[in-house]
Residue, then its C-alpha position, 0 to 999 in steps of 0.5 A: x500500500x504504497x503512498x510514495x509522492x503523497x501529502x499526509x496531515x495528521x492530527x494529534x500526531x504528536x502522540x497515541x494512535x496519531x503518532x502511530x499513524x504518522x510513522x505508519x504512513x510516512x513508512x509508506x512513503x507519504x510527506x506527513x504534516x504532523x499537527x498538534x495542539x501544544x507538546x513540542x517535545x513530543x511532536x519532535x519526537x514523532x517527526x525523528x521517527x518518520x522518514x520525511x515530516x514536519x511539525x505544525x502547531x495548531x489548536x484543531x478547536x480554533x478555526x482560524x488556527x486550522x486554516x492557517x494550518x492548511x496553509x502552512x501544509x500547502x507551502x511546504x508541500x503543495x497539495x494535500x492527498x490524505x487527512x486523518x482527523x486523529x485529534x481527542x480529548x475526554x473529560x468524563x463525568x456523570x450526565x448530572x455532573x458533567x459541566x456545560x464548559x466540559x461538554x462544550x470543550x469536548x465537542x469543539x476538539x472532537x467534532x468541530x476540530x474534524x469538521x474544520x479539518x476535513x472542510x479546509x482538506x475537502x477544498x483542496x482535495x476538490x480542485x485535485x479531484x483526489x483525496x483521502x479523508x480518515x477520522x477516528x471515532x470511536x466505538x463509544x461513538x456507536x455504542x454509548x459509554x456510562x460517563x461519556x456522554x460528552x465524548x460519545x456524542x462527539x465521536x457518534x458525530x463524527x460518524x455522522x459526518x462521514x458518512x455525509x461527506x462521503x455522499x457529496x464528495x465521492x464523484x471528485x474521486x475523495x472517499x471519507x471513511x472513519x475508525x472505530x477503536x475499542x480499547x486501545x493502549x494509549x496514554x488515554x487509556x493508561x490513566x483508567x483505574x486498573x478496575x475499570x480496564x479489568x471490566x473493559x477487558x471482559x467484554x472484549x471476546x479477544x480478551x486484551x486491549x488493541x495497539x495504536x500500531x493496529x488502529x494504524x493498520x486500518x487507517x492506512x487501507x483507508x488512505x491508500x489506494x487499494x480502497x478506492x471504492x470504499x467510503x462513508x464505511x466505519x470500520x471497527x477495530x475493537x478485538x470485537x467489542x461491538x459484536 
């Protein structure tokens, strides 16, 4: 699934599945631009482990921020022919404790933050009449999570999204995908308390947490050209999860 000569935007590319999906895709030979809201010593470190990239800082929250992301994308590079919108946050809570600030603060990364990503690489990928657009959900976005109403209403959102895009797009040869990860090894994951992991774990029927090199995998078929009659899908990649 080569991706040689191909322009890559990563977001949350600093960490977690998007550093892995960085790696993943400039191992395959694509010019990745590796988005981040705020660790500079992260994102450098994603960037020394990819064969050719570069580091953007932007708050995918802040629409002017974003545009002027793409801009920067442009200049270094030209054109753009992958987004993955791998950027989230969480801030969990009950409904009847959960905040209005929390709620907003999840919904303007999760949501907002791919919509203003995938509208900025929709007009480029347009004039190119090519294009791949990724974003990670979640399989709470599906399902539901007690505790998680703020980050599942976002990633269900997402899915939303994607799948409408996918409609208007797919005649400029752009297909708009997303990813449904279960219980990934993250440093989202890491900080859940050893119980709520041991309860996680018995509803997955493979019996253990996913690596972000998987989610990765995954990811990587969607932005290459092996599928090219694929869009508006949502693929879960959850050991089984939602079955």
């Amino acid at each position: 699934m080569r991706l040689d000569g191909q322009v890559a935007v990563v977001t949350g590319g600093s960490r977690g599945i998007g550093r892995e999906v960085a790696k993943k895709l400039s191992a395959e030979g694509a010019k990745v631009v590796i988005a981040y809201a705020g660790n500079d010593e992260a994102a450098k470190k994603t960037a020394e482990e990819c064969r050719d990239a570069v580091c953007v800082k932007a708050d995918v929250s802040d629409e002017a921020a974003v545009e002027k992301l793409f801009e920067e994308a442009m200049k270094i590079n030209g054109r753009i022919d992958i987004l993955v919108n791998c950027a989230g946050i969480t801030k969990d809570n009950l409904v009847l404790r959960m905040s209005s600030e929390d709620f907003d603060r999840v919904m303007k990364v999760n949501l907002y933050g791919s919509f203003y990503c995938s509208r900025c690489a929709s007009k480029i990928m347009l004039k190119q009449r090519y294009g791949r657009i990724i974003s990670v959900s979640s399989i709470v976005g599906l399902r539901g999570n007690a505790g998680q109403a703020n980050y599942a209403a976002s990633k269900a959102g997402v899915i939303g999204m994607t799948k409408s895009m996918a409609k208007e797009l797919a005649k400029r040869n752009i297909t708009v995908n997303a990813i449904a990860p279960g219980m990934i090894e993250t440093d989202m994951t890491a900080v859940l308390p050893e119980n709520i992991k041991d309860e996680m774990l018995k509803t997955i029927p493979m019996g253990r947490p996913g690596k972000a090199e998987e989610v990765a995998e995954a990811i990587l078929f969607f932005a290459s050209k092996e599928s090219s009659y694929v869009t508006g899908q949502v693929l879960a990649v959850d050991g089984g999860m939602a079955v």
